[in-house]
C-alpha positions as CSV (number, residue, x, y, z in Angstrom):
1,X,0.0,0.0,0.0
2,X,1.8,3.2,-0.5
3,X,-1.1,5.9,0.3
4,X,-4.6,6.0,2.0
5,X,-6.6,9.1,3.5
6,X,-10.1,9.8,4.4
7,X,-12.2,12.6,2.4
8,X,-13.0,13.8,6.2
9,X,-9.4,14.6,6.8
10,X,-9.3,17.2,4.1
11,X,-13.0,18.4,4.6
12,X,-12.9,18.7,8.7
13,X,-16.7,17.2,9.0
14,X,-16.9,14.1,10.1
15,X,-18.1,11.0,7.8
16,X,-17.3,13.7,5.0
17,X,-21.2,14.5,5.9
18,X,-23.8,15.5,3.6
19,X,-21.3,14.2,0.6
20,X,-20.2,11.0,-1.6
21,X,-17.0,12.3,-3.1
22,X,-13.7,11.2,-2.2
23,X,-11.9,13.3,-4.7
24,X,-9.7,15.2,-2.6
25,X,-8.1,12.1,-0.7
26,X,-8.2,10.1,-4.3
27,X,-6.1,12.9,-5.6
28,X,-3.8,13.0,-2.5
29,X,-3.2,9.0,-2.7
30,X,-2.7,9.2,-6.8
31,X,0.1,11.9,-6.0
32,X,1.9,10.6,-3.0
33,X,1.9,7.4,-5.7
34,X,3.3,9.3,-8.7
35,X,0.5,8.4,-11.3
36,X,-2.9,10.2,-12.3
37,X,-6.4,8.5,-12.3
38,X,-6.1,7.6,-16.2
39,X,-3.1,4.8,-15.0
40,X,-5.8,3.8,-12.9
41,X,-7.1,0.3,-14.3
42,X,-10.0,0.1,-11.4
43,X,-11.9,2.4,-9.2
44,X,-13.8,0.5,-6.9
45,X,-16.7,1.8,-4.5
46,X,-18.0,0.3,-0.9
47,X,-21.5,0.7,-1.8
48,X,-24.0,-0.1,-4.2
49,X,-25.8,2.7,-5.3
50,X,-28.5,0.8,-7.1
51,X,-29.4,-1.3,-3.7
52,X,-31.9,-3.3,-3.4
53,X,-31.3,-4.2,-7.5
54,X,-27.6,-6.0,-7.3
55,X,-25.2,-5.1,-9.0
56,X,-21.4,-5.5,-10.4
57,X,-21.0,-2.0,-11.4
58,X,-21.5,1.3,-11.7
59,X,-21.7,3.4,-14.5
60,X,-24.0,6.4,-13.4
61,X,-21.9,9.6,-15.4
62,X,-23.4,12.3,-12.7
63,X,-22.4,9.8,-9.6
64,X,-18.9,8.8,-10.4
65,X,-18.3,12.8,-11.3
66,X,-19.6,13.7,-7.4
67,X,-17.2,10.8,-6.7
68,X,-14.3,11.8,-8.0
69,X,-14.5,15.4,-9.3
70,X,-13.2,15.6,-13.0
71,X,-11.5,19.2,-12.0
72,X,-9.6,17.5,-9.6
73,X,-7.7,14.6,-12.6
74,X,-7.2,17.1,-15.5
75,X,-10.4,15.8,-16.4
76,X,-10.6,12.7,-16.6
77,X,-14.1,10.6,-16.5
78,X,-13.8,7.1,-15.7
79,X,-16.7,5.3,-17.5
80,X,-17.6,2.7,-14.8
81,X,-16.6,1.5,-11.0
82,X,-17.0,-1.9,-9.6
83,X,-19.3,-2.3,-6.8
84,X,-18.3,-4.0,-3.9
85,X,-20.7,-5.2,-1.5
86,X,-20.2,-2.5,1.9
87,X,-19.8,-5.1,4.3
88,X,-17.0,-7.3,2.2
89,X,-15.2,-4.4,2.0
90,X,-15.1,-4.0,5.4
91,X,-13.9,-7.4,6.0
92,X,-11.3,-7.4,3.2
93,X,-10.0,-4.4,4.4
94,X,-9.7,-5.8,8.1
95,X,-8.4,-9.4,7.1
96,X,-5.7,-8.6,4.2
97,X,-3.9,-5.9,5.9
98,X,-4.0,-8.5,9.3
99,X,-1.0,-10.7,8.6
100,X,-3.4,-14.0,9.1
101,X,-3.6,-16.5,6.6
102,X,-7.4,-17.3,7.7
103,X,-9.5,-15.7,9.9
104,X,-13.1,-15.4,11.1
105,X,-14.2,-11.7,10.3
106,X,-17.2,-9.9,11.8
107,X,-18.3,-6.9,10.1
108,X,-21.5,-4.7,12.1
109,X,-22.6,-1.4,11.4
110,X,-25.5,0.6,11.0
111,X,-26.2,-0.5,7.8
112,X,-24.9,-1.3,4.5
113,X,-26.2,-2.3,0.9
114,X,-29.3,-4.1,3.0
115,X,-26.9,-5.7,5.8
116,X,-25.8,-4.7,9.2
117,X,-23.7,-7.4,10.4
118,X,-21.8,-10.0,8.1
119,X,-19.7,-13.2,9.3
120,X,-17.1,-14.4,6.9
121,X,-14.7,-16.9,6.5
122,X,-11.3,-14.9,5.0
123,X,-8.2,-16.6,3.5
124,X,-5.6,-15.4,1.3
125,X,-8.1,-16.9,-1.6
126,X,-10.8,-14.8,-0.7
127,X,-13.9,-14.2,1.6
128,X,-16.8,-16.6,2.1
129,X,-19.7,-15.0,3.6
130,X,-21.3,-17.6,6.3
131,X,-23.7,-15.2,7.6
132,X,-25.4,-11.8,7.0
133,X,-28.4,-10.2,9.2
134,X,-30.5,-7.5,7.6
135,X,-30.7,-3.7,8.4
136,X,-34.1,-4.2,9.9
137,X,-32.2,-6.1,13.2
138,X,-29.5,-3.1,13.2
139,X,-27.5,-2.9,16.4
140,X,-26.3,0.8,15.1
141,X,-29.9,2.2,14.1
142,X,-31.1,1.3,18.1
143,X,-27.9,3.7,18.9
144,X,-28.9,5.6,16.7
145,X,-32.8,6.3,17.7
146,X,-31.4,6.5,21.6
147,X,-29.1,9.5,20.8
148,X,-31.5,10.9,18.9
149,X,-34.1,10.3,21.6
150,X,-31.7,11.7,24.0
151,X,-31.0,15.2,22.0
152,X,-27.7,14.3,21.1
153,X,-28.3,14.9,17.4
154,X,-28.3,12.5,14.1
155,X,-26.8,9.7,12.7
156,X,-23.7,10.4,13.2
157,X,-24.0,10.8,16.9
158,X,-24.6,7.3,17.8
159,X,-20.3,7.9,18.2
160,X,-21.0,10.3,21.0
161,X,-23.4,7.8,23.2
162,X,-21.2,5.0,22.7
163,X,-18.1,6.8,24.2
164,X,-20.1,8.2,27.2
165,X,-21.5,4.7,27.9
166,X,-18.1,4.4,29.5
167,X,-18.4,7.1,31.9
168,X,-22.2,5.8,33.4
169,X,-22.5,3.7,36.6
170,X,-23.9,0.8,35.9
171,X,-24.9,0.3,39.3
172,X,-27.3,3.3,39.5
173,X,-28.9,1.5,36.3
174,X,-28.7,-2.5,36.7
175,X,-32.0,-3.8,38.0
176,X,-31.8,-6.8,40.3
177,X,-34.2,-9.3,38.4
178,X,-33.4,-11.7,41.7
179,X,-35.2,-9.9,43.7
180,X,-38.2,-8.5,41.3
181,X,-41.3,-9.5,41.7
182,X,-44.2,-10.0,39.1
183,X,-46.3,-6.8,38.6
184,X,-44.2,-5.5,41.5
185,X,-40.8,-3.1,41.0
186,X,-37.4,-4.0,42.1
187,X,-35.4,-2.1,44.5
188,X,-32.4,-0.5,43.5
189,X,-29.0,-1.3,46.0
């Protein structure tokens, strides 16, 4: 690997909010590699944009140019991009950087293409996927609707009530279901 950067590292907002491109840390990467985006032989994205249809690739003109902004590669329009499915891309990008030969990998997020957790079976050969759960059993949407509920903002928030989760005491909070009666209330210690 000789470069990687995240759009929200040149834009300061966090997830690169409110847009798709990734031109700006595309270009950076091409530099620090000494080539432009036409020596490029494939641009892949982490997403599907046509979900729930599948597809292989991508060849929307007006989405790959919010992608990768033609200004930004002397112009230059690639005419397609593979789609990879979000949550293998996740788990390639966790497994082949690793060092392991084979691994069990566990992707879970809010959501992705239709999926928000994915088990897979990773070797050097590839990834078999063994499990997937849909978006409608998200872990990361229940965050999401508590720090929402709480006034802690949007989406990207669920962040915020994850990192104070380790500042609560979980004694104030924990019920003692030993002691609780039916139709009655338990007693806090």
């Amino acid at each position: 690997m000789v470069a990687f950067a995240e759009e929200e590292r040149f834009s300061r907002r966090k997830h690169h909010k409110d847009s798709r491109s990734c031109a700006v840390a595309a270009a950076y990467c091409l530099s620090e590699a000494g080539i432009t985006l036409a020596d490029v032989d494939e641009i892949a994205i982490a997403f599907n944009p046509a979900w729930p249809t599948p597809s292989d690739i991508c060849t929307d003109v007006e989405l790959i140019a919010e992608l990768l902004d033609p200004a930004l590669f002397g112009h230059h329009r690639p005419r397609q991009v593979t789609v990879v499915e979000h949550h293998l891309a996740h788990a390639a990008s966790a497994f082949h950087p690793s060092g392991f030969d084979e691994a069990a990998v566990l992707v879970v997020d809010g959501s992705g293409d239709g999926v928000f957790a994915t088990l897979a079976h990773s070797t050097a050969d590839g990834l078999k996927v063994l499990r997937q759960f849909p978006f409608s059993q998200s872990l990361g949407w229940f965050y999401e609707t508590v720090a929402e509920h709480l006034g802690l903002g949007n989406w990207t928030s669920s962040g915020k009530l994850m990192g104070l989760a380790g500042y609560g005491n979980p004694d104030r909070y924990t019920l003692d279901f030993l002691t609780a009666r039916a139709g009655g209330s338990s007693r806090r210690s």
